[in-house]
C-alpha positions in Angstrom: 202.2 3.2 -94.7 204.4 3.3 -98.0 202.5 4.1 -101.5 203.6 4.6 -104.5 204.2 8.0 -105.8 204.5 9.9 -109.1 207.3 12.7 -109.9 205.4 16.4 -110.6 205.7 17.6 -113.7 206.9 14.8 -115.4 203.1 13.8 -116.6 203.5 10.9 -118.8 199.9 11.9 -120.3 200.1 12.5 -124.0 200.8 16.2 -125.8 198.4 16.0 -128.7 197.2 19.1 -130.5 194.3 19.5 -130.9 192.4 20.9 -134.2 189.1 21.8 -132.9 187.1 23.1 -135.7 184.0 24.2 -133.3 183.9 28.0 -133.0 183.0 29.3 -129.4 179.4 30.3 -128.9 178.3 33.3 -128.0 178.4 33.6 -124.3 181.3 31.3 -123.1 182.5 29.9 -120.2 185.8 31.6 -119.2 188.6 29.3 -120.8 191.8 30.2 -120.7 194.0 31.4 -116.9 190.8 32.1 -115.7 191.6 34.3 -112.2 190.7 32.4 -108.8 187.9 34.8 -108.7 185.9 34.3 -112.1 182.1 33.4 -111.4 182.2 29.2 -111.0 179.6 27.3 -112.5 176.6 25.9 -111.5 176.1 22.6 -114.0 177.1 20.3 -111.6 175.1 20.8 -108.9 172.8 17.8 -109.0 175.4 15.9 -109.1 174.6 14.7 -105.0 171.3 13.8 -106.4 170.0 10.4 -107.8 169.6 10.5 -111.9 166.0 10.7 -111.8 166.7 13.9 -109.4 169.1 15.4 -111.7 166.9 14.8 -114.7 164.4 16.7 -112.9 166.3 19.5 -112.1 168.1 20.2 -115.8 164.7 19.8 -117.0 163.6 22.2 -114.9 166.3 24.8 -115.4 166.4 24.0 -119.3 163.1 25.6 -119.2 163.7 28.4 -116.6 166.9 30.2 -117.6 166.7 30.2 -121.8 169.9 31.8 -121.4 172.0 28.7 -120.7 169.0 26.2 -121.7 171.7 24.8 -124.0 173.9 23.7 -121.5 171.2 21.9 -119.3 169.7 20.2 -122.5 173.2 18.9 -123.2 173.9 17.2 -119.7 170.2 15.6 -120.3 171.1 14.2 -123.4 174.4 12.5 -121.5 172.2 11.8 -118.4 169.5 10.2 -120.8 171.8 8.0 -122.1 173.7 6.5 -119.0 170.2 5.5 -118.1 169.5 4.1 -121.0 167.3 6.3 -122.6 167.8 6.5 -125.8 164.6 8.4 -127.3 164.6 10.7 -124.4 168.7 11.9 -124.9 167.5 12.1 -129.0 164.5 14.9 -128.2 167.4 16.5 -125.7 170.3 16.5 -128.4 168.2 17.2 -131.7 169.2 20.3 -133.5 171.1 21.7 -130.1 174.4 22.1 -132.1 172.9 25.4 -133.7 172.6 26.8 -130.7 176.0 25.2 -129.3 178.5 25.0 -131.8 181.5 24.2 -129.3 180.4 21.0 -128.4 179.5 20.0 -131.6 181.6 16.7 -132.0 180.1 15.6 -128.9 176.9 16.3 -129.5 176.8 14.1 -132.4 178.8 11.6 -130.0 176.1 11.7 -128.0 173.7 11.4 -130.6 175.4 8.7 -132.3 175.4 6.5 -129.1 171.9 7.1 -128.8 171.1 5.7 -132.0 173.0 2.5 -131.4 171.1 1.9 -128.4 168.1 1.8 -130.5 168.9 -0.1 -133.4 169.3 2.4 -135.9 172.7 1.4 -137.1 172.9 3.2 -140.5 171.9 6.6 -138.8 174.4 6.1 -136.6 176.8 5.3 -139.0 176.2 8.2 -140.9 176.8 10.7 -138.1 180.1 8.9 -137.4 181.1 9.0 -140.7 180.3 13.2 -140.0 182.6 13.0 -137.2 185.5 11.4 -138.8 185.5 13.6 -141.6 185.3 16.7 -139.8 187.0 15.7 -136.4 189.6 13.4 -137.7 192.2 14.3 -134.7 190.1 14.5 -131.2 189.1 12.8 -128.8 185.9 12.3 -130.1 187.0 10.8 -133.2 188.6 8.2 -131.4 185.6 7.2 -129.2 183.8 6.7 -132.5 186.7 4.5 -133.9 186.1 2.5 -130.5 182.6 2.3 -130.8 183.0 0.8 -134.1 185.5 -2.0 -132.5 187.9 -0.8 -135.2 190.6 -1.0 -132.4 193.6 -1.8 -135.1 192.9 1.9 -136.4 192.3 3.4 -132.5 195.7 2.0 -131.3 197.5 3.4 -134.7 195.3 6.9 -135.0 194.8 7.2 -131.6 197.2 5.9 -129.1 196.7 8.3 -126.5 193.6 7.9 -125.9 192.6 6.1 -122.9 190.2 3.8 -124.7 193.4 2.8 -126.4 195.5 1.4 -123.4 193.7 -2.1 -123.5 194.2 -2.7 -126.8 198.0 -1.7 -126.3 198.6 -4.4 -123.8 196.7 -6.5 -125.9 198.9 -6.0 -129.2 202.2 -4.7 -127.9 203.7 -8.2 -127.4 202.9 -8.9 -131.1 203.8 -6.2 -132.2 206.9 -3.9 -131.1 206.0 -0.3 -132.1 202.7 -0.6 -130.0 205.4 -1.5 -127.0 206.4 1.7 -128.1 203.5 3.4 -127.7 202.4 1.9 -124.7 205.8 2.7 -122.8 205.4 6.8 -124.5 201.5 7.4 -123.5 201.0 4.6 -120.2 204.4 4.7 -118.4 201.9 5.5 -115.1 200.1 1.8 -115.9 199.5 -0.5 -113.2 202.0 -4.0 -114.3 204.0 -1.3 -116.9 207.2 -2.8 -116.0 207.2 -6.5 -117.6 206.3 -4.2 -121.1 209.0 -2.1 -120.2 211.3 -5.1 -119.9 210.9 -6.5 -123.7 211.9 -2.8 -125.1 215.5 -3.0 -123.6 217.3 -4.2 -126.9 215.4 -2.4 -128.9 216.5 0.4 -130.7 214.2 3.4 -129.0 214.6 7.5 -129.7 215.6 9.5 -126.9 212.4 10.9 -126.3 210.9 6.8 -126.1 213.9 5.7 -123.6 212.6 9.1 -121.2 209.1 7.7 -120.9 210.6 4.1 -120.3 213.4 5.5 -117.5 210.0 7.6 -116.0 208.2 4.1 -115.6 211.2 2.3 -114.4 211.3 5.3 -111.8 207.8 5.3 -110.7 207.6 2.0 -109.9 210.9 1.8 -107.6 212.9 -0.2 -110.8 216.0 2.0 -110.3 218.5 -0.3 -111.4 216.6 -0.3 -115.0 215.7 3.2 -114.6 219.5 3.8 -114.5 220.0 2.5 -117.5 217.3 4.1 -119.5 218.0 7.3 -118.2 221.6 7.0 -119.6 220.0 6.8 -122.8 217.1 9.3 -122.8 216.8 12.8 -124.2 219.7 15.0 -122.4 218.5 17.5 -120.1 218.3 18.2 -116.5 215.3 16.8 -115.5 216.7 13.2 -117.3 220.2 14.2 -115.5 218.8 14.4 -112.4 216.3 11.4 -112.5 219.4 9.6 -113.3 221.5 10.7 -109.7 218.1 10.2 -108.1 218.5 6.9 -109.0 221.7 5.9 -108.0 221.1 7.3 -105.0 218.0 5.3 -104.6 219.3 2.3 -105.2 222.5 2.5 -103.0 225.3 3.4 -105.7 226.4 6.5 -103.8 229.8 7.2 -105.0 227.8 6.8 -108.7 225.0 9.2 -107.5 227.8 11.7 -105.9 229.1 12.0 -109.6 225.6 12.2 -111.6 225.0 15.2 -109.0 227.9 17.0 -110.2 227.2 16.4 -113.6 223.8 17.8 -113.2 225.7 21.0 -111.7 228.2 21.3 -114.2 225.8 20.8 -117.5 223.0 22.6 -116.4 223.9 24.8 -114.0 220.9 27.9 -114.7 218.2 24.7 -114.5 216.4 24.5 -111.2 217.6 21.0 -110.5 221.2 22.4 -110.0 220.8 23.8 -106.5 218.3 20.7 -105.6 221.3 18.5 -107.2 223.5 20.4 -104.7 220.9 19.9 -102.0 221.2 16.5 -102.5 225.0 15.9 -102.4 224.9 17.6 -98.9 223.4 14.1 -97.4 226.3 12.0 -99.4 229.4 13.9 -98.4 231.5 14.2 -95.4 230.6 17.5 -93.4 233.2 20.0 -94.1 232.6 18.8 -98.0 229.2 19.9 -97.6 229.5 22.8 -95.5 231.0 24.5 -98.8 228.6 23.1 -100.9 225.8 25.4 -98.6 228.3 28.4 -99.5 228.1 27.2 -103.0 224.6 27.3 -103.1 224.0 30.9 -101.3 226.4 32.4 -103.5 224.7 31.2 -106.6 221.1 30.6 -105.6 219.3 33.1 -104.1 215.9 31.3 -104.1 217.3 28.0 -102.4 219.9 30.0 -100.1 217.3 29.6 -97.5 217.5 26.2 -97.5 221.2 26.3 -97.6 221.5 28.2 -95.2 219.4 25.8 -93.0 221.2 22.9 -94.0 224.3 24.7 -93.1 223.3 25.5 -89.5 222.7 21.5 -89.0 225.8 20.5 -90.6 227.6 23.1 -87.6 225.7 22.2 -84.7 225.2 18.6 -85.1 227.8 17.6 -87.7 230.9 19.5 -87.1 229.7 20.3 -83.5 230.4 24.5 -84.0 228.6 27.2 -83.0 225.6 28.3 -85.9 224.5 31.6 -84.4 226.6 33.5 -87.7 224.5 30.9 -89.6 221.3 31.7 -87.8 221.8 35.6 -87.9 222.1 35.7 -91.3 219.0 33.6 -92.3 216.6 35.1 -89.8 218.4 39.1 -91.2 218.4 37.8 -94.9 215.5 35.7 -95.7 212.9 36.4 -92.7 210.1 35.2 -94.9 211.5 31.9 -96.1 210.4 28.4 -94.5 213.3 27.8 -93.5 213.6 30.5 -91.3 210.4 29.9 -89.6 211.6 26.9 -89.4 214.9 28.5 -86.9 212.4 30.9 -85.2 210.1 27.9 -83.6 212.9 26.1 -83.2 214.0 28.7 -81.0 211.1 29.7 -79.3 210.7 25.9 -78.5 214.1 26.3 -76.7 213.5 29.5 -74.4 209.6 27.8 -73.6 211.5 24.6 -72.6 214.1 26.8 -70.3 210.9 28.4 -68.7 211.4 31.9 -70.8 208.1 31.8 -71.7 207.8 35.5 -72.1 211.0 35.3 -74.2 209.8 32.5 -76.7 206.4 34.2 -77.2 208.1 37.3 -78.4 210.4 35.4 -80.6 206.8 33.7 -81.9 205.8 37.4 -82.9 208.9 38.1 -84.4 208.2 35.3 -87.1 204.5 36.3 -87.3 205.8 39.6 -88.2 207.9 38.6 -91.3 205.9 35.3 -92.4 202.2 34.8 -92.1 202.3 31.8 -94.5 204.4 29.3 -93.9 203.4 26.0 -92.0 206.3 26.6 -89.1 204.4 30.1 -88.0 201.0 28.2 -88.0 203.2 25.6 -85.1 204.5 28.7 -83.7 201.7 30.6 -83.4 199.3 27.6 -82.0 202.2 27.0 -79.2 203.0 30.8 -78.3 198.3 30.8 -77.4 199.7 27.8 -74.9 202.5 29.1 -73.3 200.2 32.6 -73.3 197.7 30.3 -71.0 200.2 28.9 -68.9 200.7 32.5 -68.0 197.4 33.0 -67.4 197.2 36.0 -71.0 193.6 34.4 -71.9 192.9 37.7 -74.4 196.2 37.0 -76.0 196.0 33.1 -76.1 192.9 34.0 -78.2 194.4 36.2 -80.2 197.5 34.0 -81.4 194.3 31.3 -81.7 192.8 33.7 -84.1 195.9 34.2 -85.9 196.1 30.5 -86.6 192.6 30.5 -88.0 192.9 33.3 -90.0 196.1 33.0 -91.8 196.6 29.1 -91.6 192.9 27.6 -92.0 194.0 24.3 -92.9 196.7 23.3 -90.8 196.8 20.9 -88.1 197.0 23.8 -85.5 193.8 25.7 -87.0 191.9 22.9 -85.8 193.6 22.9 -82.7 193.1 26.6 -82.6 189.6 26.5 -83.1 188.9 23.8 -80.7 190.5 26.2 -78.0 188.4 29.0 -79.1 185.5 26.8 -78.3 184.2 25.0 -81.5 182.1 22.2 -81.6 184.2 20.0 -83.5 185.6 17.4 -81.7 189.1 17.0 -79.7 192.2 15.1 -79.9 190.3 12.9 -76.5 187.1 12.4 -78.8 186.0 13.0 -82.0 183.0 10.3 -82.4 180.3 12.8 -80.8 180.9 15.4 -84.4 177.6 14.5 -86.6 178.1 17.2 -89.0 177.0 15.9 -92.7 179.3 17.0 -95.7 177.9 17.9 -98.6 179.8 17.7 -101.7 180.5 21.2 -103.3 177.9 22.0 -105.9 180.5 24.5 -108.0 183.2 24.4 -110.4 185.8 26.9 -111.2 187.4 27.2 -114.6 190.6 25.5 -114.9 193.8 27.5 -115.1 194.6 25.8 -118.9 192.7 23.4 -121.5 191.0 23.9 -124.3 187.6 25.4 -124.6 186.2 22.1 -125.0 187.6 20.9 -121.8 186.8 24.0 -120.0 183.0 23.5 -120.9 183.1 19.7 -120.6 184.2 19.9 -117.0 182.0 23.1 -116.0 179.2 21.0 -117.2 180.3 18.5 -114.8 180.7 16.2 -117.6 183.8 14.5 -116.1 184.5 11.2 -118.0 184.7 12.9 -121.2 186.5 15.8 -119.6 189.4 13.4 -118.1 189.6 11.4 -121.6 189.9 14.6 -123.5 192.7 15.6 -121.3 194.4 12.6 -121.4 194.7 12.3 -125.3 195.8 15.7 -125.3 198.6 15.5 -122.4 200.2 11.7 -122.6 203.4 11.9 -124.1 204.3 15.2 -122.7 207.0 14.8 -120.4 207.1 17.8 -118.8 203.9 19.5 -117.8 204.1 23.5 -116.9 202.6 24.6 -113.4 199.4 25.3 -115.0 199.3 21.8 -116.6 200.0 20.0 -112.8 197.5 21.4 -111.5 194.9 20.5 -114.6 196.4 17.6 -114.8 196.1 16.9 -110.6 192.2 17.8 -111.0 191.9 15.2 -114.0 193.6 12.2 -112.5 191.4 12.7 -109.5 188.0 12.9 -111.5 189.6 9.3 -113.3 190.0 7.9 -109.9 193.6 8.3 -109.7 193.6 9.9 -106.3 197.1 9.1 -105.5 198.6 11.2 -108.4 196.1 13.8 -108.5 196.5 14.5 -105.0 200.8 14.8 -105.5 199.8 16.8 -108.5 197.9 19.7 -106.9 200.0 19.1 -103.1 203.4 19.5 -105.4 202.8 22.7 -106.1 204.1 23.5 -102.4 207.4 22.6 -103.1 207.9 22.2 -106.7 211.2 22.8 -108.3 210.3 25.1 -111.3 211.8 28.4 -112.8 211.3 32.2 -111.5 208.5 32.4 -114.5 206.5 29.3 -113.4 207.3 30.1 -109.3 205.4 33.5 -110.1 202.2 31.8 -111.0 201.9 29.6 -108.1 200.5 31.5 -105.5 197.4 31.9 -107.8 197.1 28.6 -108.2 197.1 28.3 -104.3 194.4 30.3 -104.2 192.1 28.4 -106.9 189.2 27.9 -105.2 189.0 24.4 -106.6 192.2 23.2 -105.4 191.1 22.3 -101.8 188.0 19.7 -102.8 190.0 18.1 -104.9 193.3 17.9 -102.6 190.2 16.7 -100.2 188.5 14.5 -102.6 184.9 12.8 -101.5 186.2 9.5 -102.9 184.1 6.3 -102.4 181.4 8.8 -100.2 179.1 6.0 -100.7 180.6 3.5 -98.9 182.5 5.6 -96.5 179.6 7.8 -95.2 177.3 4.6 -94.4 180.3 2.5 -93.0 181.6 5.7 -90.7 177.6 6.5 -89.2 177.3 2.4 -88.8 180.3 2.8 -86.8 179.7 5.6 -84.9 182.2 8.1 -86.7 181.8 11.1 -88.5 182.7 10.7 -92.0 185.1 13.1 -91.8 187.7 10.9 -89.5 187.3 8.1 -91.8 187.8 10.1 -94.7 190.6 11.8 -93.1 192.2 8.5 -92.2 191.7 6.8 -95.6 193.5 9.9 -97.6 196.8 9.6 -94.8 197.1 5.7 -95.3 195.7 5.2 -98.9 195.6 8.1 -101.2 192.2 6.2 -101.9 194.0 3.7 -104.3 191.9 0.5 -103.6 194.5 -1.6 -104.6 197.5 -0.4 -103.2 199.7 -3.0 -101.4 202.7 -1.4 -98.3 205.8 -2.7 -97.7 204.3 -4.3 -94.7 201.7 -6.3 -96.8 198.6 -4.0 -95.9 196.3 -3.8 -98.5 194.0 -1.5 -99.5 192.0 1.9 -98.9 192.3 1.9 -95.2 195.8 -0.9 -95.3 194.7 -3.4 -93.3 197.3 -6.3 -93.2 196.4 -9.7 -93.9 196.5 -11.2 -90.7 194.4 -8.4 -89.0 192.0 -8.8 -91.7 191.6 -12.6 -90.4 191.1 -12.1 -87.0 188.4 -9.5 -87.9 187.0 -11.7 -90.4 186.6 -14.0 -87.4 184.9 -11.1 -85.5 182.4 -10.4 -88.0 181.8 -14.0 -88.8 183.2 -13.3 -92.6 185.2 -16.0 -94.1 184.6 -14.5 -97.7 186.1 -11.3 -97.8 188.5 -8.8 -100.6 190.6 -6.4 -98.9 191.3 -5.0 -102.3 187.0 -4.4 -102.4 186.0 -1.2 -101.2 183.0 -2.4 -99.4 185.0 -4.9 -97.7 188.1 -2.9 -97.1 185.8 0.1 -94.7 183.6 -2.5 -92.9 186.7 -4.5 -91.8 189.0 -0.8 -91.5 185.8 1.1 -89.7 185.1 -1.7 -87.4 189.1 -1.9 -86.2 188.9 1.5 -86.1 186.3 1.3 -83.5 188.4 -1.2 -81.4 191.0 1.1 -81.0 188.8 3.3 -80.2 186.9 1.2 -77.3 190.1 0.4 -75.9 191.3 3.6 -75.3 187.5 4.7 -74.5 186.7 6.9 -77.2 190.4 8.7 -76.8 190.4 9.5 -80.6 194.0 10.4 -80.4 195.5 7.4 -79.2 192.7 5.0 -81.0 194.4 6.6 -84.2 197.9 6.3 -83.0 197.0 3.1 -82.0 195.8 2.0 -85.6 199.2 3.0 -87.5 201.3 1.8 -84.7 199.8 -1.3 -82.5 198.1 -1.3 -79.5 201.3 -2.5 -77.8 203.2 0.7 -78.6 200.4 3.1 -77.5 199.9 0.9 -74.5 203.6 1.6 -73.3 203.2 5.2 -74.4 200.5 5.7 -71.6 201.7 4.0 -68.8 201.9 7.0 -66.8 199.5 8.8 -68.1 198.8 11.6 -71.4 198.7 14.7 -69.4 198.3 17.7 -72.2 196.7 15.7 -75.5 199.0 18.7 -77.6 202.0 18.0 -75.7 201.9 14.0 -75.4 201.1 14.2 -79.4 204.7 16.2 -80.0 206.2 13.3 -77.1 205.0 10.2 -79.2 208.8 8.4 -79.3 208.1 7.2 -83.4 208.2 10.2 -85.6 206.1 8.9 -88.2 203.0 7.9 -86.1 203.7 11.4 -84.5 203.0 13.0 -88.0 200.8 10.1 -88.7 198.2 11.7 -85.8 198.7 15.0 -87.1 198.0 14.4 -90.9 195.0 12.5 -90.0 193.3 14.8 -87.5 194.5 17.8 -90.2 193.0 16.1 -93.2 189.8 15.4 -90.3 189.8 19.3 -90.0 189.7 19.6 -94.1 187.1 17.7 -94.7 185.0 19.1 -91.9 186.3 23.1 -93.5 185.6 22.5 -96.9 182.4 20.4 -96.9 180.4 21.1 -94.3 178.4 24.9 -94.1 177.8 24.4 -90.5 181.2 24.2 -89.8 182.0 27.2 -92.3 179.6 29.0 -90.6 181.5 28.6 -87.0 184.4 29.6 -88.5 183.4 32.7 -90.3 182.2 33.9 -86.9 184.9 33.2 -85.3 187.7 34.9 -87.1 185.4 38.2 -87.6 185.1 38.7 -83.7 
């Protein structure tokens, strides 16, 4: 299914600096590029529970560790108050800013709203008034000017601040410089463009017609974002938007030229070789052969990918022999992607001409000079195969292990461990797998933020955490690596799966320079990035609707991340709506099924009974076959019925057969993401695991 996505990098959350007047306490949270392995937190562990549960347990704790008795009276105080508790959060909150002075501002937020609850409007006054005075530029400050429905001051003072968007869309068409603002700080909104639209003959600054092109962009407007672009800040992230769209929206020879441009103005930017990357797909094939050359010769970190493009352009474009091309990748950059990519392409090759022994040994070649990259996990997963056909059980387990081990959350490591023997379901059936997940009860610091933000989120204090990071990041157009991935955790915890997940997954393939590349693979290894790559979004309709249904969770959940992102009111290009993108018409003849005339495929609830039950239809036609029930769902039982007709024979092999290449990775990313969830949330299956790869 299509979705919209959002460019890395290029935020579109507002840069404010902060002046936070709070000194740290005495014993702080780690703030600031905290390494992966710094002690997480454990705040937010009754955060599974119900409220009354997780009043119970900070009560508890506030009393038996005096060491961090702050902390657990502060998340009382907020707890308190979202169940409307007013004299409880009070007794929770009095007097606890002597003991933590970094959350000061928000403990008199707290504190404030706690009075207003009960009445007491001129104490609460006064401690605003406090706030204001000596917090007149956070976050804080501006969730007391909302609170005081003073929203002519919050959209002036405070435009960044999510609390502020409403009001902007409410103004803006009154009132042109809050068009302004709107278009700088909420480019990402849904309905942005027809705002967008009454700023074109105004007269905007550069840095205003950037934020305007970026929402044109990322909401497929490239005709508009063309223009825009043409008149936004200079530089070669704007220089490149603009090629990418021309080349979006068909104006190739225009695109051809805005490539070049990018080359020629900015050629030490990392856009240049991507910009010549590009122009290889636009240009006849000798023209691009020498832009490869081009590229190797100037470089060195995309040559791989040159290099790879190259050897394509000879054997299928120009029809020449690539072996030169193929030698020097495999000699020169053994540990790239790209060739991995060569190597399994090859060992593919000598497997299909029966050298089986041959391809294996080509498979250990590339396990020799690149454990990481996604190609090895392939080649690894198919060399324990063709080490069975053979009848080499000890080393079909050992290439199995090597999967596991150095590629745990790839397609193949669930292959690989199913193989190895674990309990956890098969491409033929999954629906037997009853293994609960249980959301992760731990938080790492975050690689960048403030120390407010740090403790905010530790705490598990999430909406103020997300609100504080948005009034301090819209605006910003460009966002460092340490930023997307912030940024990728705080979108998620506001519900904005579909850019927090691109956030934190960008930082695969992100085009960034040698100083930000360095930091990446630390930020790989956060050990927060996977739950929320995997986030348990909507867990409380999904795990009821998936057990009512006869799945585990962790199919539906897989499922719903592949079609959806989660965004409950995203719309395809083929009309399907929602978190599991049922179309229309199927949505009526399972309305009809389930004797629902009433129904809002936009509603979550709605959306996984109508999804779950179709799921299981694919499923009982294909009797339980969990492979071809899935393929079935994203391409028709009428494809998948052809697709059998003489038979399935090896489930890995008919999955790498299936004739349309995106149901093919369709199956894949599902069943992977299936794997994911089952890796990350469940201890049972952690347990397996951990077993298996110490044997």
């Amino acid at each position: 299914m299509d979705f919209l996505v959002c460019s890395a990098g290029l935020a579109g959350w507002n840069f404010y600096n902060l002046s936070l007047m709070a000194k740290q306490e005495d014993r702080p949270l780690p703030t600031a590029r905290p390494r992966p392995g710094d002690a997480p937190t454990v705040f937010d562990r009754g955060s599974a529970l119900s409220p009354a549960q997780q009043i119970a347990y900070h009560l508890q704790r506030s009393q038996a560790d005096r060491g961090q008795s702050h902390r657990h009276r502060y998340v009382l105080g907020s707890l308190y108050l979202r169940q409307n508790q007013p004299d409880a959060a009070l007794t929770a909150l009095d007097d606890l800013e002597s003991s933590y002075p970094l959350l000061t501002e928000y403990i008199w937020l707290k504190r404030s709203q706690a009075l207003l609850q009960l009445g007491r409007l001129e104490e609460a006054k006064t401690l605003q008034d406090n706030i204001l005075n000596r917090f007149p530029k956070t976050a804080v400050a501006a969730v007391v000017t909302h609170d005081r429905r003073d929203f002519d001051a919050l959209v002036q003072r405070y435009p960044s601040h999510p609390l502020a968007k409403k009001y902007l869309k409410q103004s803006a068409l009154e009132k042109p410089e809050l068009l302004v603002a709107l278009a700088t700080y909420f480019p990402d909104d849904e309905g942005i463009v027809p705002y967008l639209d009454r700023l074109a003959n105004l007269r905007l600054q550069p840095e205003q017609w950037w934020a305007v092109a970026d929402g044109y962009f990322d909401n497929f407007a490239y005709s508009k974002a063309i223009d825009a672009y043409s008149k936004a800040t200079p530089n070669s992230l704007t220089a490149y938007r603009l090629a990418r769209a021309y080349h979006r929206a068909g104006r190739i020879p225009a695109a051809i030229s805005a490539y070049r441009s990018v080359v020629a103005r900015y050629p030490q930017s990392p856009e240049a070789p991507r910009a010549l990357l590009r122009l290889t797909t636009l240009v006849p094939p000798q023209e691009a052969l020498a832009l490869t050359d081009q590229i190797v010769d100037r470089y060195p970190d995309t040559a791989p990918e040159a290099l790879l493009t190259k050897f394509y352009l000879q054997r299928d474009g120009l029809k020449t022999n690539p072996q030169a091309t193929f030698n020097t990748l495999i000699q020169k950059y053994p540990q790239s992607d790209s060739a991995a990519q060569l190597w399994l392409e090859s060992a593919r090759n000598q497997a299909r001409s029966g050298q089986l022994q041959t391809a294996i040994g080509t498979v250990r070649q590339l396990q020799l000079q690149n454990q990481t990259s996604e190609w090895a996990a392939e080649a690894s997963f198919w060399a324990a195969k063709w080490s069975e056909k053979l009848g080499d059980q000890p080393g079909a387990k050992a290439f199995y292990r090597h999967v596991l081990r150095h590629h745990p959350q790839s397609y193949y490591a669930w292959r690989s461990a199913t193989a190895l023997g674990l309990p956890i379901g098969s491409l033929t059936g999954v629906r037997q797998i009853t293994y609960p997940l249980e959301p992760i009860g731990v938080r790492s610091p975050l690689p960048t933020g403030s120390p407010v933000l740090q403790e905010l989120y530790l705490l598990g204090e999430d909406q103020d955490a997300q609100e504080l990071w948005q009034f301090t990041i819209r605006g910003k157009r460009v966002l460092n690596v340490r930023e997307i991935f912030t940024d990728g955790v705080m979108r998620v915890l506001a519900r904005d799966y579909l850019r927090g997940i691109r956030q934190l997954d960008s930082l695969e393939w992100i085009d960034v320079s040698p100083q930000e590349a360095a930091q990446i693979p630390e930020l790989l290894r956060h050990p927060s990035r996977s739950q929320f790559l995997y986030p348990l979004a909507y867990q409380e309709i999904i795990q009821p609707r998936s057990v009512a249904q006869n799945f585990p969770p962790a199919l539906v959940f897989g499922l719903i991340r592949q079609e959806s992102r989660f965004e409950k009111n995203i719309r395809s290009s083929a009309d399907a709506l929602g978190l599991m993108q049922i179309i229309p018409e199927t949505a009526s003849w399972i309305g009809e099924k389930l004797n629902r005339r009433s129904y809002d495929l936009k509603n979550p609830q709605d959306n996984v009974e109508f999804g779950t039950w179709y799921l299981n239809y694919t499923h009982s036609r294909y009797q339980d076959n969990s492979m071809l029930a899935v393929a079935s769902y994203n391409a028709g039982p009428g494809a998948v019925a052809d697709w059998v007709k003489n038979g399935t024979g090896d489930p890995d092999e008919f999955v790498e057969r299936i004739p349309y290449a995106e149901t093919r990775d369709y199956v894949k990313q599902v069943f992977a993401n299936y794997w994911n969830y089952l890796r990350i949330y469940s201890p049972a299956v952690q347990a397996q695991i951990a077993n298996l790869t110490n044997q």
